[in-house]
Short mmCIF file of the C-alpha atoms (twelve columns), coordinates in Angstrom:
data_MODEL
# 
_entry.id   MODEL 
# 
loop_
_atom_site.group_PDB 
_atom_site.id 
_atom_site.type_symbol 
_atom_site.label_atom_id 
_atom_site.label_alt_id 
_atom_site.label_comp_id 
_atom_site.label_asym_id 
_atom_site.label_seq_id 
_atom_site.Cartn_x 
_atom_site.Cartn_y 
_atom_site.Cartn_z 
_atom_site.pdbx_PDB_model_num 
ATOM 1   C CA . UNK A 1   15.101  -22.911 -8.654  1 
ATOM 2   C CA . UNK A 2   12.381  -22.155 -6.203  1 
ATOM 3   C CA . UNK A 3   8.869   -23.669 -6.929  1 
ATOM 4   C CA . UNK A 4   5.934   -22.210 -5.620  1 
ATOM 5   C CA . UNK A 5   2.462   -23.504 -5.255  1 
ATOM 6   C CA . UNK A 6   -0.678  -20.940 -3.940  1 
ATOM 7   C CA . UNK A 7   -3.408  -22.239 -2.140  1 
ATOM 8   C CA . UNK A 8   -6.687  -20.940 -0.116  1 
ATOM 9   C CA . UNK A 9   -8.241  -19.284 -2.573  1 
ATOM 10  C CA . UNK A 10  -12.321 -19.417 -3.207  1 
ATOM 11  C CA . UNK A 11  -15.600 -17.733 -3.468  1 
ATOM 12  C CA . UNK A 12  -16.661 -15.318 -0.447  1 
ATOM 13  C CA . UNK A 13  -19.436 -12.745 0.182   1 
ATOM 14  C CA . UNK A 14  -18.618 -9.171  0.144   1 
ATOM 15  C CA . UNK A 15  -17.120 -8.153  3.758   1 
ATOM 16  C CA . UNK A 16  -15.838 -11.771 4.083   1 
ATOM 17  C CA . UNK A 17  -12.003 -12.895 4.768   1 
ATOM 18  C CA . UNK A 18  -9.861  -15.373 3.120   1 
ATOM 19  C CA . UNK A 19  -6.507  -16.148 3.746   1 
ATOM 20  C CA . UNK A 20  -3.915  -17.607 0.776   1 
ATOM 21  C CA . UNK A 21  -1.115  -19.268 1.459   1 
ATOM 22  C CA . UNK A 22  2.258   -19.984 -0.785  1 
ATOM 23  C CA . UNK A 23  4.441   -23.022 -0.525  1 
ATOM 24  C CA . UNK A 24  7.802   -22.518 -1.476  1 
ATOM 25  C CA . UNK A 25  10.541  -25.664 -2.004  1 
ATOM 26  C CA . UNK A 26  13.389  -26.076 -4.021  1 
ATOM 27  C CA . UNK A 27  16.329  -23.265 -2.715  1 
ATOM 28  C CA . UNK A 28  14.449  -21.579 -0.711  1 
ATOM 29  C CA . UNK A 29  17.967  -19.972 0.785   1 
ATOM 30  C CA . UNK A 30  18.024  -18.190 -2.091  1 
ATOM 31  C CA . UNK A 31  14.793  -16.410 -1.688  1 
ATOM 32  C CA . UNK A 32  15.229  -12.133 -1.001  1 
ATOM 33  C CA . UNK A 33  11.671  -11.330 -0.398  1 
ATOM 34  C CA . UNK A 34  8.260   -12.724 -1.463  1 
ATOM 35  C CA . UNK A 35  4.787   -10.738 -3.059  1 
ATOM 36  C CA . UNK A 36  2.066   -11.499 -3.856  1 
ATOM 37  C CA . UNK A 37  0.133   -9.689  -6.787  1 
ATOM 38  C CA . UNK A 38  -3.179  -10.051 -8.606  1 
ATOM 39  C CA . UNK A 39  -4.333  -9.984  -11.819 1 
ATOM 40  C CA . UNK A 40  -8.051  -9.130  -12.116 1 
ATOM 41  C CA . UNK A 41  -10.033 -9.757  -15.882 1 
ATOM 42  C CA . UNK A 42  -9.016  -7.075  -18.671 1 
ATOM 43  C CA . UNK A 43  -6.569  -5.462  -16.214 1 
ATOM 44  C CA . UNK A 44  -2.652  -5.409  -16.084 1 
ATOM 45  C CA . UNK A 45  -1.096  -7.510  -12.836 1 
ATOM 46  C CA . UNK A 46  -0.525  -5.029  -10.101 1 
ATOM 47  C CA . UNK A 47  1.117   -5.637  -6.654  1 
ATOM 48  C CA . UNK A 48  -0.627  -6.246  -3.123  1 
ATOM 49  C CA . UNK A 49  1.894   -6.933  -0.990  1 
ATOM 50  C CA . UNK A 50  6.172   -7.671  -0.046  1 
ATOM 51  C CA . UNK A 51  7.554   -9.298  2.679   1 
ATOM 52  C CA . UNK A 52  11.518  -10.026 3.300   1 
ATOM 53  C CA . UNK A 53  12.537  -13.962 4.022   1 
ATOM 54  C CA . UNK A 54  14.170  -12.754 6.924   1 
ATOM 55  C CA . UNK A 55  14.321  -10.157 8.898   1 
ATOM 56  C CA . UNK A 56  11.695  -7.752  9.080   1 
ATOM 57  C CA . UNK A 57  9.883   -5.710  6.687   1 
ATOM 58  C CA . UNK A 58  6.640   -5.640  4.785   1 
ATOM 59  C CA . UNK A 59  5.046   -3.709  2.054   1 
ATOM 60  C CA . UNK A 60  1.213   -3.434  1.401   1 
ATOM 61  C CA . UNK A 61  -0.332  -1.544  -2.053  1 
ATOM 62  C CA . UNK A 62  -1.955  1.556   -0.727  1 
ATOM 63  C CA . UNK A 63  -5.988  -0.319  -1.955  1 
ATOM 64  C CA . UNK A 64  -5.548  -2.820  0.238   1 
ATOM 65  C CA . UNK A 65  -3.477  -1.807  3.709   1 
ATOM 66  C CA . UNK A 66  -5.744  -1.711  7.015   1 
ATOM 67  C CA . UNK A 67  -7.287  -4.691  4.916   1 
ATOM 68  C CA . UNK A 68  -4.673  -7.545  3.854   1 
ATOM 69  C CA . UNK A 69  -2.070  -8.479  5.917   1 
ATOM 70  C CA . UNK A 70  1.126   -10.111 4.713   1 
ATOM 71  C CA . UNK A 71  3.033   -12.795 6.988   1 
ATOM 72  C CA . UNK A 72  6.049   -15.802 6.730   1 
ATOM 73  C CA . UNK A 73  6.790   -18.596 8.348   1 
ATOM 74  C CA . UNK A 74  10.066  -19.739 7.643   1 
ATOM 75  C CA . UNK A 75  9.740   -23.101 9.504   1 
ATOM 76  C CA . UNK A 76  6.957   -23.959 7.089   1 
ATOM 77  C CA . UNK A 77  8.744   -21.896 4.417   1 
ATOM 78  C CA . UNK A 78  5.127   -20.488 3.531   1 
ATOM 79  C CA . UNK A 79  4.073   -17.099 2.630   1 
ATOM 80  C CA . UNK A 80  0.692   -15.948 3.921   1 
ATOM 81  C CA . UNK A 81  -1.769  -13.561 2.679   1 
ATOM 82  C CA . UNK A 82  -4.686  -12.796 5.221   1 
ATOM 83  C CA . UNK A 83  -7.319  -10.586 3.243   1 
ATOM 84  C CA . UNK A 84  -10.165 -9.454  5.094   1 
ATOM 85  C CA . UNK A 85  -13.064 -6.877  4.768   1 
ATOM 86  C CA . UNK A 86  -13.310 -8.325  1.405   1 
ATOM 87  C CA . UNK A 87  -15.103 -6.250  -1.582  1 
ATOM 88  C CA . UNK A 88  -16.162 -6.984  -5.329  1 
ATOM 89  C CA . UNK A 89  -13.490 -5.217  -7.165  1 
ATOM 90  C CA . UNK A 90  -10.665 -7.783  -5.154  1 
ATOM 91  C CA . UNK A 91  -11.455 -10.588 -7.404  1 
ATOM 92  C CA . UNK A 92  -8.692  -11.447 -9.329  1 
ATOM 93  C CA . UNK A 93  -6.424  -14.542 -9.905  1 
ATOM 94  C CA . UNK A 94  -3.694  -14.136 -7.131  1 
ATOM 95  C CA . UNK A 95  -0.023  -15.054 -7.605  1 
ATOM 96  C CA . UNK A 96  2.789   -15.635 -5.307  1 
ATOM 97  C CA . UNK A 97  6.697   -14.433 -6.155  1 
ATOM 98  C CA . UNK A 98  10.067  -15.052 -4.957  1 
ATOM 99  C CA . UNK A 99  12.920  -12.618 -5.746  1 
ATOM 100 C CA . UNK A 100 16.262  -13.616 -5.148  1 
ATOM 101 C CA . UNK A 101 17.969  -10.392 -4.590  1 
ATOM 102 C CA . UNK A 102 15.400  -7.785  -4.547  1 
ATOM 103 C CA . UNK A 103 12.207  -6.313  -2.209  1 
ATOM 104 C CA . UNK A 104 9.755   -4.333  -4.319  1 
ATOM 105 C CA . UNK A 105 6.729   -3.832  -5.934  1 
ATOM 106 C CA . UNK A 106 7.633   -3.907  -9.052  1 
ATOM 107 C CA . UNK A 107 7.054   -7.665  -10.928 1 
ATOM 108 C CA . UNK A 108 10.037  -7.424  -12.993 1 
ATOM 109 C CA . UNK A 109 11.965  -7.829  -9.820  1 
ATOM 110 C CA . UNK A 110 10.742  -11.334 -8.980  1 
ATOM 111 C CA . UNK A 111 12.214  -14.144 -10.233 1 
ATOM 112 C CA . UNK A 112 10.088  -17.356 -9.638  1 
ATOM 113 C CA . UNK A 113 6.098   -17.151 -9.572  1 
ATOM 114 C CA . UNK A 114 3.435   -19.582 -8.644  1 
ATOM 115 C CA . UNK A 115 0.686   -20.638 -11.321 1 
ATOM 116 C CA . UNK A 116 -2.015  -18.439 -9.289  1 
ATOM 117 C CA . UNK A 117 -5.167  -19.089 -7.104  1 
ATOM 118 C CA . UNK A 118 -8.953  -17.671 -7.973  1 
ATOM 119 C CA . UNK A 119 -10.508 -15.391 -5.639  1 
ATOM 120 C CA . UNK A 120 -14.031 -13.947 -6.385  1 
ATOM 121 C CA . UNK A 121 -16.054 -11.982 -4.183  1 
ATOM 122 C CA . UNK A 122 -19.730 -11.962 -4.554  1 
ATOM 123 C CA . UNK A 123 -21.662 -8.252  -3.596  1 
# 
């Protein structure tokens, strides 16, 4: 099992930055890849960004690249998400997920997912 807790998220003015971070413990040597995703109000969850626990390679979703940045560090074995340039239509509850074998952007890939941290950006 791999536990997972997000933190960092918050309220921020349009064009602002945040950056979330996700905790991982439990068998951590087990983790593939990690993602993060959001889920904003009425919508379906959708997928921001990928990153492999080793090695390189990173995925960002197409709305947010040249905007969110997606980094590791395996010493701390945290997941980082660095969103800047902020805008209204990011707010959404934001979720961190571990896959064991996989690195996609598809959810049904990830096996272990944190409870989620609120970000809402004010225009």
């Amino acid at each position: 099992q791999v536990q997972l807790v997000e933190s960092g998220g918050g309220l921020v003015q349009a064009g602002g930055s945040l950056r979330l971070s996700c905790a991982a413990s439990g068998r951590t040597s087990s983790t593939y890849s990690m993602g993060w995703f959001r889920q904003a109000p009425g919508k379906e969850r959708e997928f921001v960004a990928a990153i492999r626990w080793s090695g390189s390679g990173t995925y960002t979703a197409d709305s947010v690249k040249g905007r969110f940045t997606i980094s590791r560090d395996n010493a701390k074995n945290t997941v980082y998400l660095q969103m800047n340039s902020l805008k209204p239509e990011d707010t959404a509850v934001y979720y961190c997920a571990a896959s064991r074998n996989r690195f996609t952007n598809y959810e049904n890939t990830y096996d272990y997912w944190g409870q989620g941290t609120q970000v809402t950006v004010s225009s």
